[in-house]
C-alpha positions in Angstrom: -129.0 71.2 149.4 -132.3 71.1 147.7 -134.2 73.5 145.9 -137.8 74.5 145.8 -139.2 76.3 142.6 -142.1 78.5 143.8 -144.1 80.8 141.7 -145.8 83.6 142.6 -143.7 83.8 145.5 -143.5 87.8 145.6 -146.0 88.2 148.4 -148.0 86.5 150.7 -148.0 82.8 151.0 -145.3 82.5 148.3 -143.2 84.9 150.2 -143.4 83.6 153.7 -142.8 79.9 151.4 -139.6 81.1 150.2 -138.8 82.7 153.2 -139.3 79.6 155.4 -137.5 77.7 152.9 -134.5 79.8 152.5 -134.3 79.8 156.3 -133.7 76.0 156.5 -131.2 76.2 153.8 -132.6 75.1 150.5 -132.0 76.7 147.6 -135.2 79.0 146.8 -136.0 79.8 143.2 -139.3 82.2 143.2 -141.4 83.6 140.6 -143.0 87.0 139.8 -144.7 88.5 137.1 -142.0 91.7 138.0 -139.0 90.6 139.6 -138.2 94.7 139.5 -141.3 94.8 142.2 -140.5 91.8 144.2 -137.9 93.7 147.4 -139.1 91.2 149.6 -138.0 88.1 147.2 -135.2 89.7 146.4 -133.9 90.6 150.3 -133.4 86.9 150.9 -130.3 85.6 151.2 -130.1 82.8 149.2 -133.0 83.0 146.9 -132.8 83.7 143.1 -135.9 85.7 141.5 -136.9 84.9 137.8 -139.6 86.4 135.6 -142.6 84.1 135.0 -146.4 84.8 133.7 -147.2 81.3 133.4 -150.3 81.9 131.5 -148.2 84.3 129.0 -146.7 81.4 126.2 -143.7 83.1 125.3 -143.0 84.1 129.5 -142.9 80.2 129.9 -140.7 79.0 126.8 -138.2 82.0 128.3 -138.5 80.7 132.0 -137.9 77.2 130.7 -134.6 78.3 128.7 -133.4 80.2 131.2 -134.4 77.2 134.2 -132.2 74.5 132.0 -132.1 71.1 132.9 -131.3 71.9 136.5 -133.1 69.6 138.9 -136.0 70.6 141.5 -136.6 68.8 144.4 -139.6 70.5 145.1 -142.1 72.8 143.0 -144.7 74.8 145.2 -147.4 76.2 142.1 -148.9 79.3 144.2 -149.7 81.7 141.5 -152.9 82.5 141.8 -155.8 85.2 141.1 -159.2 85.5 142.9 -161.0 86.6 139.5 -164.7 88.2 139.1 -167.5 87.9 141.1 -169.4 88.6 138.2 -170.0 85.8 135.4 -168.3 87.4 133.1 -167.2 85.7 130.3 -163.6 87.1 129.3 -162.8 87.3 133.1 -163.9 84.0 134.0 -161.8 82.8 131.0 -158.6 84.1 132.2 -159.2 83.0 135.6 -159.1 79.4 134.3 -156.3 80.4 132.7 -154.2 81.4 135.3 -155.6 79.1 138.1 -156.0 76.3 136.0 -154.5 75.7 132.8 -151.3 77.4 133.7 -149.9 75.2 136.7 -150.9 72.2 134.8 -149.0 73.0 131.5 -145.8 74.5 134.0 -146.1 71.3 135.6 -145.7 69.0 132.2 -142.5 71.2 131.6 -141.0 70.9 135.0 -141.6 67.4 135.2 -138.1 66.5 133.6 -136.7 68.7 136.1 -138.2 67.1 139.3 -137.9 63.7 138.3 -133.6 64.1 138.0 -134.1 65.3 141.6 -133.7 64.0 144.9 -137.0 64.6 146.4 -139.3 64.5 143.7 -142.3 66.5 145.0 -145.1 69.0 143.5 -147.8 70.9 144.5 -150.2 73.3 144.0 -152.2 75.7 146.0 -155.8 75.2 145.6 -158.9 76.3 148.1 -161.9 74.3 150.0 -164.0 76.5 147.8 -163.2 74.3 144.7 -164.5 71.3 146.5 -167.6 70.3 145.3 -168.3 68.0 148.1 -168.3 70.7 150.1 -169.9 73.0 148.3 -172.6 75.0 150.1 -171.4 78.3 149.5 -173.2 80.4 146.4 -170.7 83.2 145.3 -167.3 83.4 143.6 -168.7 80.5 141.2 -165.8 81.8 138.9 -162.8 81.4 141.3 -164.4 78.2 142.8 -164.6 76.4 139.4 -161.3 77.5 138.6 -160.1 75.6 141.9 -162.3 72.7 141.5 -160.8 72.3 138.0 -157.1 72.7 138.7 -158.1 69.6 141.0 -158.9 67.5 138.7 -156.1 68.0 136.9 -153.6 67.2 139.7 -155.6 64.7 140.7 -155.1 63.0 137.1 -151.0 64.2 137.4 -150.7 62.3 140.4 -151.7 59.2 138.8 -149.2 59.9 135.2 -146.4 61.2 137.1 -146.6 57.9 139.9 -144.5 56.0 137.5 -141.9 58.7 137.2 -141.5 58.3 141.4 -143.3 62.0 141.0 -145.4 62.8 144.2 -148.0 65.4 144.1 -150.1 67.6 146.5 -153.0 69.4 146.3 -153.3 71.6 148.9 -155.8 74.0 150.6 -153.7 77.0 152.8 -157.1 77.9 155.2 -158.5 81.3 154.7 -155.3 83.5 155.3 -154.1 86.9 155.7 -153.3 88.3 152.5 -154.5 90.5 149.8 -156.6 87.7 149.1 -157.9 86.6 152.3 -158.7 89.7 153.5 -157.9 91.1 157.1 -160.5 89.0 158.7 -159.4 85.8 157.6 -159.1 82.9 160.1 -155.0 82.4 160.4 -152.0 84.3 159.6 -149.4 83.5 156.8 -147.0 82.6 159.1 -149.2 79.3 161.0 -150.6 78.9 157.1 -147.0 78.0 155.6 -145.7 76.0 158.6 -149.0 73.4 158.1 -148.0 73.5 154.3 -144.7 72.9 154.8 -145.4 70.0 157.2 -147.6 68.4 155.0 -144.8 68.5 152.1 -142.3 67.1 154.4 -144.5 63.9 154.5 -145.4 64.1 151.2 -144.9 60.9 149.3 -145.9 58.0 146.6 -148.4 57.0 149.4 -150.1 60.0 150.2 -149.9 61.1 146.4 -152.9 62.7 144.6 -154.8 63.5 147.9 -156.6 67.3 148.6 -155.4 68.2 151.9 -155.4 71.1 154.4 -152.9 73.0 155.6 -153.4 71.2 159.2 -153.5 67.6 157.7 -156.8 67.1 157.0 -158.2 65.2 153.9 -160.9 67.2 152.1 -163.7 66.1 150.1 -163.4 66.5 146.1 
């Protein structure tokens, strides 16, 4: 059976991840900053809830000790904040720390971990508004730099971890309905997560290091 590490995965996208997941039978390990908070994690069946702020140095050492040497097949990096509107410089600090540098360094300590499994897969929610090629909007220059940097450090994973049979994603999930998104975004969690999930499924060594969309789409850096 194969199991997915997700962080984050107390609400919204990682939630309805996990849940889809754990309804097809993999083994679901999920993520959150409060595992006391998470009822929605912690009501499915078969998934186990760990503690984890990534950005926090000594949450990750703990995570890692407690995680072992046990092999992921899959490991979804959906921990995420939206950050200031305002250019503020502490805020827009720890918006690159949590969208950015986080998943990268999480990644370079699961990477042991998903290469000893079956699968071999990794990936990491990012947004169209961190694509530069595509950038016409002019707000949220915090969040959108935080997005368009945590895709160029994929993009550079993709090409280390190709030698270690390591496949990676980058993914955009569409403007969605969360606390995030808002109530007037485009698509619901629900049709958000199946288009992820089919994109993983056909995730491989050939399609490694590419920005994507939730419906299949490649998407300009």
């Amino acid at each position: 059976m194969p199991t997915v590490l997700i962080t984050g995965a107390n609400r919204g996208i990682g939630l309805e991840l996990a849940k889809q997941y754990a309804a097809d039978g993999w083994t679901v390990i999920g993520t959150a900053r409060e595992p006391e908070k998470a009822d929605g994690l912690r009501a499915i069946g078969n998934a186990e809830v760990m503690q984890l702020d990534a950005a926090d140095a000594d949450s990750l050492d703990d995570f890692m000790a407690v995680l072992g040497d046990r092999p992921i097949d899959l490991f979804i990096n959906n921990a995420g904040v939206y950050g200031s509107n305002d250019l503020d410089r502490d805020e827009w600090l720890k918006t690159f720390e949590i969208n950015s540098i986080a998943p990268t360094l999480l990644a370079e300590r699961l990477k042991p971990n998903v290469a000893a499994s079956g699968q071999k897969k990794m990936a990491v929610l990012s947004s169209i508004m961190g694509s530069i090629g595509d950038g016409n909007g002019s707000s949220a220059i915090v969040y959108r730099s935080s997005k368009a940097a945590v895709n160029a450090a994929w993009k550079a994973l993709s090409n280390r971890y190709r030698e270690d049979g390591i496949a990676v994603a980058i993914l955009h999930p569409g403007w969605v309905q969360t606390d995030m998104g808002g109530p007037n975004a485009n698509i619901d969690v629900e049709t958000s997560v199946t288009g992820l999930r089919a994109v993983l499924d056909k995730l491989s060594l050939q399609s490694t290091g590419r920005f994507t969309g939730y419906d299949g789409r490649q998407l300009p850096w």
